[in-house]
N, CA and C of each residue as an Amber inpcrd file, in Angstrom:
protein
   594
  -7.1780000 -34.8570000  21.3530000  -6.1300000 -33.9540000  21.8370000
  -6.7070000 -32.5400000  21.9340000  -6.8580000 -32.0590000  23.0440000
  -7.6480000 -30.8220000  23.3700000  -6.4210000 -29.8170000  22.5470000
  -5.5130000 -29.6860000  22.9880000  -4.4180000 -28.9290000  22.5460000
  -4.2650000 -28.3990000  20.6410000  -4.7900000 -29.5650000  20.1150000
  -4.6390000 -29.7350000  18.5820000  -6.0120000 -29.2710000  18.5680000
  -6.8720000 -29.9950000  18.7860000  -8.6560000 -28.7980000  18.8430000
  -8.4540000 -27.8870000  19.0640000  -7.5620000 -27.2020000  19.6860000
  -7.5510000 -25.7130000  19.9700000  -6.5110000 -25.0970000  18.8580000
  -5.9890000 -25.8280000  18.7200000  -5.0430000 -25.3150000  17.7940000
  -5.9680000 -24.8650000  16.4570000  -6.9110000 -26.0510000  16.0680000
  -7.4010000 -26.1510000  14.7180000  -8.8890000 -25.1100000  14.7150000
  -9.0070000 -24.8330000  16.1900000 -10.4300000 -23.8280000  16.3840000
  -9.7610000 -22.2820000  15.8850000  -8.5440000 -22.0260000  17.1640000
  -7.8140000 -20.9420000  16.6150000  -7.8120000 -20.6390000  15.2710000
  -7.3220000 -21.4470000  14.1420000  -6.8630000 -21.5020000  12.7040000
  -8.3880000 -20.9700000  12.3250000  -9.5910000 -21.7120000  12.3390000
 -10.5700000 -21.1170000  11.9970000 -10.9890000 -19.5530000  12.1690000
 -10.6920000 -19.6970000  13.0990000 -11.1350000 -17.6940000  13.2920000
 -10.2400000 -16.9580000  13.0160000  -9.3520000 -17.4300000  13.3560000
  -7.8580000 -16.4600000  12.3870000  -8.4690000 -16.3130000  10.1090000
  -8.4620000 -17.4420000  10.0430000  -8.6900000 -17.1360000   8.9490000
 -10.4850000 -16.8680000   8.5150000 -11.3550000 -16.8450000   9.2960000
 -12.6050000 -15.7750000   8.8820000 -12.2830000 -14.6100000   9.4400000
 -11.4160000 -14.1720000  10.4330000 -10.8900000 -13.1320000  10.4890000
 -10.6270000 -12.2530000   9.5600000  -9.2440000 -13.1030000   8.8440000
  -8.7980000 -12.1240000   7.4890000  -9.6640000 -12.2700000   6.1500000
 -10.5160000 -13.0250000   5.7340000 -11.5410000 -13.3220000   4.7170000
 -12.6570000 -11.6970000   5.0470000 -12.8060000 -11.5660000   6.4520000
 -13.4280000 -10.6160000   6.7670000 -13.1570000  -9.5590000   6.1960000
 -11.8740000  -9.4480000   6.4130000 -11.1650000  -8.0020000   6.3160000
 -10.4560000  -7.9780000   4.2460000 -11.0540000  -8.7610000   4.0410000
 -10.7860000  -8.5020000   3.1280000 -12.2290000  -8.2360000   2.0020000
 -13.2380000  -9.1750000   2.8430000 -14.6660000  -8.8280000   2.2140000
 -14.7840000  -6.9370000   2.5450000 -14.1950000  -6.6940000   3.5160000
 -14.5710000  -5.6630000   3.5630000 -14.1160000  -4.3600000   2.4910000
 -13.1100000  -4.9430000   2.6260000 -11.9500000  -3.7570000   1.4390000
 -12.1550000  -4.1470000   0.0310000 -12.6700000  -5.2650000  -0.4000000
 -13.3280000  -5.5380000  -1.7290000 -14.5720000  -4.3730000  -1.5560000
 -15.0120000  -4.3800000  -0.8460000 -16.4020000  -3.6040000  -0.4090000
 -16.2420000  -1.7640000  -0.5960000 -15.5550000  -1.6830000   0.0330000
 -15.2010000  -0.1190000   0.1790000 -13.9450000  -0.0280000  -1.2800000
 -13.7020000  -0.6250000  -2.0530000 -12.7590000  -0.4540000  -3.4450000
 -14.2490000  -0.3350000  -4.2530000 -15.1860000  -0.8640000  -4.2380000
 -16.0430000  -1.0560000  -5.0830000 -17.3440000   0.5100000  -4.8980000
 -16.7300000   0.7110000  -3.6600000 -17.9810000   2.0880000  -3.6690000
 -16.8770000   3.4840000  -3.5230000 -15.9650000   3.3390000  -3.7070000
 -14.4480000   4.5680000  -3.2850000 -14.6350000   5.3720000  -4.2920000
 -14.7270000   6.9590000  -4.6580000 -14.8760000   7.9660000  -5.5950000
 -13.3380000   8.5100000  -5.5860000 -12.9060000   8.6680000  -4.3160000
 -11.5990000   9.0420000  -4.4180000 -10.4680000   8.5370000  -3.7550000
  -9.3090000   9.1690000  -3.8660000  -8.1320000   7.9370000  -3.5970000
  -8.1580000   7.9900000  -2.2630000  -8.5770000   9.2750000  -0.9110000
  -7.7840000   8.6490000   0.1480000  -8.7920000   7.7460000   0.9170000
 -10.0170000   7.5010000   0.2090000 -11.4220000   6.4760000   0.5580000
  -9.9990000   4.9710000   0.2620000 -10.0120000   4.6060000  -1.1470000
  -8.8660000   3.6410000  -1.5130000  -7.9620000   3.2170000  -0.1840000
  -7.5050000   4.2340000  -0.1290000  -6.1850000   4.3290000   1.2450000
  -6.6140000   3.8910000   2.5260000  -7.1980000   4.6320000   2.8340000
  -8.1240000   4.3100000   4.1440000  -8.8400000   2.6650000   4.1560000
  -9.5750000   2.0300000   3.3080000  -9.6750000   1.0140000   3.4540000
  -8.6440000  -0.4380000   3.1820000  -7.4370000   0.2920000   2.3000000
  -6.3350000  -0.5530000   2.1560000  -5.4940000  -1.0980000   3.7860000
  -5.8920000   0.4740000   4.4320000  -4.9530000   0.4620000   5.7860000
  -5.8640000  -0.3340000   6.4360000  -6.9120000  -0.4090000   6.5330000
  -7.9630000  -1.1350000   7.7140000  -7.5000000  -2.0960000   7.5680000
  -7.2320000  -2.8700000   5.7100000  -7.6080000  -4.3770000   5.6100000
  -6.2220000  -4.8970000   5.7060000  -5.0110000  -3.9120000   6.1480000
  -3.8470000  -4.4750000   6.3080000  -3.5490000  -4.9280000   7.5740000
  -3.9320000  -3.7170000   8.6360000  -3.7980000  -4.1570000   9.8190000
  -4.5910000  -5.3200000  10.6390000  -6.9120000  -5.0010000   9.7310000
  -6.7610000  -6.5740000  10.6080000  -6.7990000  -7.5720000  10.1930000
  -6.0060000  -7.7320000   8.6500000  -6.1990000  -9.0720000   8.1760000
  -4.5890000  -9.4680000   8.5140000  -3.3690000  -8.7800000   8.5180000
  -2.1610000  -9.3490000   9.2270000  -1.6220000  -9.1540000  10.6680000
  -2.8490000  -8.4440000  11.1670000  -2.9020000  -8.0660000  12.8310000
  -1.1910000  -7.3280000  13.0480000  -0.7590000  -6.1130000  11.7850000
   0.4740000  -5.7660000  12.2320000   0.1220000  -4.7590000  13.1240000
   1.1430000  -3.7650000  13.9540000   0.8780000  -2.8430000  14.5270000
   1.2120000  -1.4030000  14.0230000   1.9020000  -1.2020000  12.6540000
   1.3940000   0.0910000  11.7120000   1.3790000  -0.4300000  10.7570000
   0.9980000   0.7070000   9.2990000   1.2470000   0.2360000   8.1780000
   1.2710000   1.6930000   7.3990000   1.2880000   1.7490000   6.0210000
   1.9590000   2.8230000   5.5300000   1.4420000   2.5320000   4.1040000
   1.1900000   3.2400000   3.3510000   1.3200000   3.5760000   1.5140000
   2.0800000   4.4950000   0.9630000   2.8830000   3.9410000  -0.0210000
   3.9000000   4.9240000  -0.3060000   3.9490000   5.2650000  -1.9280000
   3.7530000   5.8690000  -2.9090000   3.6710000   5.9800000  -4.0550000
   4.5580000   6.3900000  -4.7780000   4.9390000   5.5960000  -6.1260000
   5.9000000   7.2280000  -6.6620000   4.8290000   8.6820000  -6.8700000
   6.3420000   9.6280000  -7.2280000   5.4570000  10.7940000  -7.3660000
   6.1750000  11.2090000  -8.8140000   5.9890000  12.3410000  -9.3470000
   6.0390000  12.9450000 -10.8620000   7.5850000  12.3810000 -10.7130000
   7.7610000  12.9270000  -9.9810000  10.2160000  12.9520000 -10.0120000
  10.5310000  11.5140000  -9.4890000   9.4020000  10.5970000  -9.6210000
   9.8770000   9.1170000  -9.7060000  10.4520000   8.5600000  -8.0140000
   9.9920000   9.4300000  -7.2160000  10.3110000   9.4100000  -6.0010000
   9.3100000   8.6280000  -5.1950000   9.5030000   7.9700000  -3.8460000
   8.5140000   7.2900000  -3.4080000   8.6180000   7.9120000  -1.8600000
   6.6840000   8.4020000  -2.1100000   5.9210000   9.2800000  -0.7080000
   5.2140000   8.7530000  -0.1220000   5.0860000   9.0280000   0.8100000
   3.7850000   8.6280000   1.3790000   2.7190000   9.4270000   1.4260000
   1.9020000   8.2640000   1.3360000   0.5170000   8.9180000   0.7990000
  -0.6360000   8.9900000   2.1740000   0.0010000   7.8670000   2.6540000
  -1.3600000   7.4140000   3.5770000  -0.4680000   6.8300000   4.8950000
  -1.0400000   6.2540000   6.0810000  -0.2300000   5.9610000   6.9780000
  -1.0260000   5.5210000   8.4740000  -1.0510000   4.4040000   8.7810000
  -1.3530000   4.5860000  10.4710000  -0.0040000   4.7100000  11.6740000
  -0.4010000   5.1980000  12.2270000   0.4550000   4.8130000  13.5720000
   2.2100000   5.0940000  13.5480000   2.8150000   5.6530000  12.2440000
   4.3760000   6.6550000  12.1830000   4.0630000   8.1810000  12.7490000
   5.1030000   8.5410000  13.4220000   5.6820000   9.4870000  13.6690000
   5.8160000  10.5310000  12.3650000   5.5310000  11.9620000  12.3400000
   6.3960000  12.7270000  11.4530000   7.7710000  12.6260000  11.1360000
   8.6420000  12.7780000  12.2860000   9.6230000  12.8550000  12.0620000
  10.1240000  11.5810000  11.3900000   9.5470000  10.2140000  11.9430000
   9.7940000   8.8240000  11.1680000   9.4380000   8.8210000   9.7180000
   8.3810000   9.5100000   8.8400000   8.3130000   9.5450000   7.7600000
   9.0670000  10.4480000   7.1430000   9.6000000  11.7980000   7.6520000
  10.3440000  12.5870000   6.9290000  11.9400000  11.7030000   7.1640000
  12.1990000  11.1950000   7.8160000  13.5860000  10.5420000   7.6650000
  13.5460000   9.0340000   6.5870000  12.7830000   8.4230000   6.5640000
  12.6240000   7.9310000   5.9210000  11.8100000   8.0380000   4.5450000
  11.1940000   9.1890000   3.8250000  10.7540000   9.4830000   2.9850000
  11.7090000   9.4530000   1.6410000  11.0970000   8.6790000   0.5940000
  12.0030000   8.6280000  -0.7660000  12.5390000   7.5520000  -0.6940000
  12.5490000   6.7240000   0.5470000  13.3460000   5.6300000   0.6460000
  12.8140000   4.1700000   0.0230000  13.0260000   3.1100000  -0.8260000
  12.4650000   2.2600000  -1.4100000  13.5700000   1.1050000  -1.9500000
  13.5550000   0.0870000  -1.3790000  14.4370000  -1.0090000  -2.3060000
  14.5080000  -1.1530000  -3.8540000  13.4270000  -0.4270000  -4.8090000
  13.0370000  -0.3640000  -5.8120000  13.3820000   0.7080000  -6.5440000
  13.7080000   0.9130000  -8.0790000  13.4910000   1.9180000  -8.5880000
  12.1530000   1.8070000  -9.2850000  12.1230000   3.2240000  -9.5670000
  10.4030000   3.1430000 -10.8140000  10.6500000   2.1110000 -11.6870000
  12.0270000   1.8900000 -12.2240000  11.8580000   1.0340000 -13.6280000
  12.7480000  -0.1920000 -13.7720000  12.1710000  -0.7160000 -12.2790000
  12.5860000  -2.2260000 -11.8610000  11.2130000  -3.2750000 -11.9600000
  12.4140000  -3.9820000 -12.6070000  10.8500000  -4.9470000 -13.2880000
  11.1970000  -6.5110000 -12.3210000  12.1300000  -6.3660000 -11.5110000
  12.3910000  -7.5940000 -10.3050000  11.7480000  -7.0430000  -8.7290000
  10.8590000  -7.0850000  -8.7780000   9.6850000  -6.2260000  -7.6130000
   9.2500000  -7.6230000  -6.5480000   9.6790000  -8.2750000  -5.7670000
   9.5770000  -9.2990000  -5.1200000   9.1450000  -8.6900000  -3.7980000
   8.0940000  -9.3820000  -3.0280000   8.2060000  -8.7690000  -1.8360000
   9.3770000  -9.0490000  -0.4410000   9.7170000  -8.1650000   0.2790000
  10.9890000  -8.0250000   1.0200000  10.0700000  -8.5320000   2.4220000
  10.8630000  -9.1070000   3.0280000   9.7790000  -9.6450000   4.7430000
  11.4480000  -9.5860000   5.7460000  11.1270000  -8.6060000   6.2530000
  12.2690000  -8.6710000   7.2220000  11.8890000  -8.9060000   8.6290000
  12.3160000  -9.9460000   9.4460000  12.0440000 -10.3720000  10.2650000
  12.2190000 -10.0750000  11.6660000  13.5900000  -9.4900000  11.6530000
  14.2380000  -8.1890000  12.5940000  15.3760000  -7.3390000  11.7640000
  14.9760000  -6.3560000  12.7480000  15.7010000  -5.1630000  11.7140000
  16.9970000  -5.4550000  12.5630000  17.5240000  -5.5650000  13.3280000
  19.0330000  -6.3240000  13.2960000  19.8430000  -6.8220000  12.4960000
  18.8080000  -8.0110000  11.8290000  19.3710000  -8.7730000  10.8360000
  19.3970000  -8.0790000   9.6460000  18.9430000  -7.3170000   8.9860000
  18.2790000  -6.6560000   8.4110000  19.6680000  -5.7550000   7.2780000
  19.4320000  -5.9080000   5.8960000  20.8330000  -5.5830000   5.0310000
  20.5990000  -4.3210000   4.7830000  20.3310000  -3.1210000   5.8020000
  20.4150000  -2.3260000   5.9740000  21.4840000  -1.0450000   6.5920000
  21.4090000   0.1430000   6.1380000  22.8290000   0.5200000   6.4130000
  22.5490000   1.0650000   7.8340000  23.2730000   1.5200000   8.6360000
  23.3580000   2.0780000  10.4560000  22.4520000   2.7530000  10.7020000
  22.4990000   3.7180000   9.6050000  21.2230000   4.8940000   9.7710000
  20.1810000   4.8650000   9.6990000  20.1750000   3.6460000   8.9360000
  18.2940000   3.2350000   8.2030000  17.7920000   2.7570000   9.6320000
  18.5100000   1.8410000  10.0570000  18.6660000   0.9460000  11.4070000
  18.2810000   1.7270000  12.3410000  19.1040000   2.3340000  12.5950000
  18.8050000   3.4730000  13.6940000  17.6750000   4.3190000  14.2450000
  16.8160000   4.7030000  13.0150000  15.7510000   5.5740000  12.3850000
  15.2100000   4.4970000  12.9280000  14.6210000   3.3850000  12.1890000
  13.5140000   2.4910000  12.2370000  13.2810000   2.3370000  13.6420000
  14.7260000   1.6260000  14.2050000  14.5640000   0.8400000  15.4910000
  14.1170000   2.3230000  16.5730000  14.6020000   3.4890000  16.3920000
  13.7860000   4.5730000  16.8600000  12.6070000   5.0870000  16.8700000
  11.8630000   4.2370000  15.9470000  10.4960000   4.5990000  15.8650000
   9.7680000   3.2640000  16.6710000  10.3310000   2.4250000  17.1150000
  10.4010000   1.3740000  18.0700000   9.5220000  -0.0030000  17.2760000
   9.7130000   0.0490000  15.7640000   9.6860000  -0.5320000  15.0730000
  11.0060000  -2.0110000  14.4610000  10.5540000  -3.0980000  15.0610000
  11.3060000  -4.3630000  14.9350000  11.5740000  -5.3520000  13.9460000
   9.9910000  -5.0790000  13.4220000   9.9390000  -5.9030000  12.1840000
   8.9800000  -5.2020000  11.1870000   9.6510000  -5.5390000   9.5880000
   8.5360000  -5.1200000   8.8920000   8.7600000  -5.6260000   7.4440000
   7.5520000  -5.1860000   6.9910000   8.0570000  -5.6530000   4.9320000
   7.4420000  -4.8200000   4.3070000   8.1490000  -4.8800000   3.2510000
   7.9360000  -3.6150000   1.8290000   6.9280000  -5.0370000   0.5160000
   5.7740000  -4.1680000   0.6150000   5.2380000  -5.0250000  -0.4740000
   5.2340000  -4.3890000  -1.4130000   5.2980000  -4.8360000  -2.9720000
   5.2510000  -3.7740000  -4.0630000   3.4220000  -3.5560000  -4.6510000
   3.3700000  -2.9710000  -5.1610000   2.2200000  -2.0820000  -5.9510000
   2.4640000  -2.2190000  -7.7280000   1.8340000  -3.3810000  -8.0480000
   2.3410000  -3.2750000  -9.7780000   1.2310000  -3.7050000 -10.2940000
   0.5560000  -2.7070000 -10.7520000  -0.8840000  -3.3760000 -11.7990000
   0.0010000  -3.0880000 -12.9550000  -0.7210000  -3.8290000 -14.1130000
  -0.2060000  -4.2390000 -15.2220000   0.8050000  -4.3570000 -15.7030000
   1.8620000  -4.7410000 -14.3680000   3.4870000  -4.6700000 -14.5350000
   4.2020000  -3.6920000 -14.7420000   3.6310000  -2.7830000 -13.9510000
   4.2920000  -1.3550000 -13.6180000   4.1780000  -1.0790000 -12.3040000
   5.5870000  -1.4280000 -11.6780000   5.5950000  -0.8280000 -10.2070000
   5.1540000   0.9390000  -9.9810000   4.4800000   1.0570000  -9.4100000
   3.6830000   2.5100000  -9.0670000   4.3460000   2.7640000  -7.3310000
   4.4570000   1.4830000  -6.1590000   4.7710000   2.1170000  -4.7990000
   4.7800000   1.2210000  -4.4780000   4.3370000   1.1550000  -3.1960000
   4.4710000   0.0990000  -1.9740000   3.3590000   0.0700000  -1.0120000
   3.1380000  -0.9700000  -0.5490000   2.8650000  -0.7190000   0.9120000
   3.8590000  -1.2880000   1.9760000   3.7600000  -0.8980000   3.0810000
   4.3670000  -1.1690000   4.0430000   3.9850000  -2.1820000   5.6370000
   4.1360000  -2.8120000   6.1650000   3.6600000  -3.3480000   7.2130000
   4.6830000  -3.0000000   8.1630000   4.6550000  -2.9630000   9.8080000
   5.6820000  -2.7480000  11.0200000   5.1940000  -3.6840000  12.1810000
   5.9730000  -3.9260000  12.6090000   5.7550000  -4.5890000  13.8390000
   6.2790000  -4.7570000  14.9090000   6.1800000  -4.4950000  16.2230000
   6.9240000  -4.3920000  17.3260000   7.8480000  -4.4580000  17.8320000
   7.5210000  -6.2740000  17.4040000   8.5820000  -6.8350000  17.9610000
   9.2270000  -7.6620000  16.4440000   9.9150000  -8.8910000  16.9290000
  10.4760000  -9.1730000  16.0110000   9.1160000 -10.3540000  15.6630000
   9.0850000 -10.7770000  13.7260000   8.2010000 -11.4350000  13.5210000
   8.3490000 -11.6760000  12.0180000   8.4580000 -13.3190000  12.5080000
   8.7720000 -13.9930000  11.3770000   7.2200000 -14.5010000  10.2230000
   7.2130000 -13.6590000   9.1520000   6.1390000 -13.5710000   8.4760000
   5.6460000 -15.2820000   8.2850000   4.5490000 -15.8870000   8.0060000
   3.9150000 -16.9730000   7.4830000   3.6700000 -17.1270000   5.7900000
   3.5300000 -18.2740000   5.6640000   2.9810000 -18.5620000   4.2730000
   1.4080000 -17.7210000   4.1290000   0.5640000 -17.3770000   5.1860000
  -0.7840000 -17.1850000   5.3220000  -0.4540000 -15.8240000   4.9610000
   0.4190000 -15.1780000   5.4440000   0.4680000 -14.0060000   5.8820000
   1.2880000 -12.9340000   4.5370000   2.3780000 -14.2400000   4.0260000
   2.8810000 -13.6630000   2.5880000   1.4320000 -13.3780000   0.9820000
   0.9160000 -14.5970000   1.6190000  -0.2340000 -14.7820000   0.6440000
  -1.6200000 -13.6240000   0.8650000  -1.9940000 -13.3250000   1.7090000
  -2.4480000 -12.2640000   2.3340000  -1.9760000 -10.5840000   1.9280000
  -0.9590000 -10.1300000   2.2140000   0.0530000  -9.0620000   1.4140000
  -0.4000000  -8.9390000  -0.2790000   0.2650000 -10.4020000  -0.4210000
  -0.0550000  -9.9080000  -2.4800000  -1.4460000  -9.9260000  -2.6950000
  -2.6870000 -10.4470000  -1.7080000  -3.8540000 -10.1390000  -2.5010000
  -4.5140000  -9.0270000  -2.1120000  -3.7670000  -8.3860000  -1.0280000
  -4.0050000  -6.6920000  -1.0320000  -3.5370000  -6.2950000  -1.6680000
  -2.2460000  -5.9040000  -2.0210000  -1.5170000  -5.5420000  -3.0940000
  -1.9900000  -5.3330000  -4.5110000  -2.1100000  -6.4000000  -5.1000000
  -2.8440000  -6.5610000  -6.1030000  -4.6650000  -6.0660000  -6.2350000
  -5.0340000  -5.8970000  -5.3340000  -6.4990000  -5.0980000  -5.5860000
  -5.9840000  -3.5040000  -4.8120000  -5.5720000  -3.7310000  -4.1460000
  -4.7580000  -2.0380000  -4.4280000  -4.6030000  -1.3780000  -5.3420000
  -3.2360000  -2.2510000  -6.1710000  -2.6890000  -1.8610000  -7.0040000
  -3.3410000  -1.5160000  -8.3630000  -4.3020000  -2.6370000  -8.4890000
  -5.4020000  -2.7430000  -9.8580000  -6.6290000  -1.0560000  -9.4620000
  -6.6390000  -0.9960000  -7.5330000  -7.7470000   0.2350000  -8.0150000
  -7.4970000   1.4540000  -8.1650000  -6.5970000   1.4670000  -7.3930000
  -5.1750000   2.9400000  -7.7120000  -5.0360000   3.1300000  -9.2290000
  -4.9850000   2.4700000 -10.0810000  -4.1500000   2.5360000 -11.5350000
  -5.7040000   2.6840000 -12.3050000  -7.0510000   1.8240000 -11.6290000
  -8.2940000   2.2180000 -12.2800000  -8.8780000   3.5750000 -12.0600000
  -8.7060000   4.2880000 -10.7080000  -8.9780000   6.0710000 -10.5530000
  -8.3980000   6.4400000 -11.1450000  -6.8650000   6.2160000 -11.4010000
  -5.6860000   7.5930000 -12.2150000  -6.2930000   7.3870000 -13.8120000
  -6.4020000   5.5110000 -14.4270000  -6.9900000   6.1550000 -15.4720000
  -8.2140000   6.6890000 -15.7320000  -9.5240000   6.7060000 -14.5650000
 -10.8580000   7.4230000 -15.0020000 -10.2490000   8.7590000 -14.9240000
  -9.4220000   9.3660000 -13.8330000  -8.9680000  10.3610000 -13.4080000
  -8.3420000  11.2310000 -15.3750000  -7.4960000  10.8360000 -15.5470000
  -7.3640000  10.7560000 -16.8520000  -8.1730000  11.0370000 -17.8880000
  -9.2830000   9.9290000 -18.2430000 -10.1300000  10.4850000 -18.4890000
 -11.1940000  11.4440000 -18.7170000 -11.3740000  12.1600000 -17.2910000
 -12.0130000  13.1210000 -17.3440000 -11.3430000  14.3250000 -17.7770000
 -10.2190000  14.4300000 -17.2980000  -9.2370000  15.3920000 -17.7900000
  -9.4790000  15.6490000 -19.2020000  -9.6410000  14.5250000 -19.6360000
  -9.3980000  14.4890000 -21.3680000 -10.5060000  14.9980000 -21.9840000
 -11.7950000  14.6400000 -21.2180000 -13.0810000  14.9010000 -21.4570000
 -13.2690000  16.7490000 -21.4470000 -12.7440000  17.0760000 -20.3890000
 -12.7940000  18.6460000 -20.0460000 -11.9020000  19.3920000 -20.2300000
 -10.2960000  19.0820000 -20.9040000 -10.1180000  19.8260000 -22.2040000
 -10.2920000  19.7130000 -23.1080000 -11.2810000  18.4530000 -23.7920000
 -11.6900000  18.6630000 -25.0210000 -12.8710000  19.7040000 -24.9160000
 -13.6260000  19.4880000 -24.0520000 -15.4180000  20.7490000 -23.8770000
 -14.6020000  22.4400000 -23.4350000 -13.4830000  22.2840000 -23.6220000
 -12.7420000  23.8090000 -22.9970000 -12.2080000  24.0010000 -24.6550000
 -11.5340000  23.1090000 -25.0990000 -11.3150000  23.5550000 -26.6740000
 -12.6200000  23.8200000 -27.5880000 -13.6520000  23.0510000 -27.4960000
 -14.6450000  23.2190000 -28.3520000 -15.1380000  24.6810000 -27.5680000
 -15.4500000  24.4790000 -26.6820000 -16.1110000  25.9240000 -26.0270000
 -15.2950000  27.2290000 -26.6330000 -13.7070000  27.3250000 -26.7050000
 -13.5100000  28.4500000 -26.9320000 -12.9180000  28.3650000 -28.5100000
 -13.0650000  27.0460000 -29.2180000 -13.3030000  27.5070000 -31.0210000
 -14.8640000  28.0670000 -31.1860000 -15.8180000  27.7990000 -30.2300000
 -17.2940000  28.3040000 -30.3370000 -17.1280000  30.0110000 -30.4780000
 -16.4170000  30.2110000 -29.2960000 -15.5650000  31.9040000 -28.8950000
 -15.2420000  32.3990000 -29.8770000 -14.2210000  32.1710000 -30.6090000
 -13.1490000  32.1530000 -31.4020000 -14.1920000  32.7820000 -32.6790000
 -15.3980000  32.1010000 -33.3570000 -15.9860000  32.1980000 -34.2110000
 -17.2100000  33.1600000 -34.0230000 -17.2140000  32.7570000 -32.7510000
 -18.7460000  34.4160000 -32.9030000 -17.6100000  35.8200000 -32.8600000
 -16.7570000  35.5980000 -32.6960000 -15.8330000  37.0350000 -32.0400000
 -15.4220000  37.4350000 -33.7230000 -15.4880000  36.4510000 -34.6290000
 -14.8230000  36.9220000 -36.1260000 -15.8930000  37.5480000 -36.9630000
């Protein structure tokens, strides 16, 4: 059956496709110094390992609010109307990912609706961001038209997610770290002060 050979050739390159795109973002997490290196290769490996047509990172921030951090292919005005916006609070521990298929259908209120489908955005999903069982943000996927996510494609999401989420939470704590490192050499430095001055 030529039809089913083609079917089963397709399936092959679709999936060294996304194996690709994900060797790659294992790749660039493993050499990243800072976060928007992180970002930047999260966005590559979203768009061509689920072939969506934008995508987005959104974080909390100090006031527990969720920003965006990073972003392909939104509008300003689409992120400032939708900014802060999240199915989640910080200290929701039921963090499931959301796959909406058309925003029609979509248990959203008029305005949200409105906004989205104005940014000519049809379909999309909110994935969560939780290393060590602490939701931190999201990412986001969009898509044109309307599009009913896959098993390939759900499974795909959480294992970005999850090496996202694990390298985001590994910078903030080296990030941390150093902090800690260089007010301790700022306290010793100025008890050093402190004692030649007596």
């Amino acid at each position: 059956d030529i039809t089913e050979r083609k079917r089963h050739e397709q399936a092959i390159v679709e999936y060294a496709r996304q194996q690709a795109a994900l060797f790659k973002f294992a790749d660039v997490l493993q050499h990243s110094y800072v976060h928007e290196e992180i970002y930047n290769g999260a966005l590559d490996a979203i768009l061509d390992a689920l072939q969506c047509d934008r995508a987005s990172i959104l974080l909390f921030d100090e006031t527990e609010r969720m920003r965006f951090v990073a972003w392909r292919g939104l509008s300003d005005a689409y992120r400032k109307a939708t900014d802060g916006h999240s199915p989640w609070t910080v200290d929701d521990t039921n963090h499931e990912p959301i796959y909406v298929d058309a925003i029609d259908m979509a248990d959203f209120s008029d305005e949200l609706k409105t906004v989205i489908k104005g940014e000519g955005i049809s379909s999309l999903a909110f994935i969560p961001l939780v290393p060590n069982g602490k939701l931190i943000g999201k990412f986001m996927v969009y898509f044109n038209t309307p599009h009913a996510f896959s098993e390939a494609e759900l499974d795909l999401s959480q294992t970005i997610a999850r090496q996202l989420a694990f390298d985001i939470a590994r910078k903030r704590a080296e990030e941390k770290l150093r902090r800690s490192a260089e007010l301790d050499a700022f306290r010793v430095a100025l008890a050093d002060t402190l004692r030649l001055l007596k």
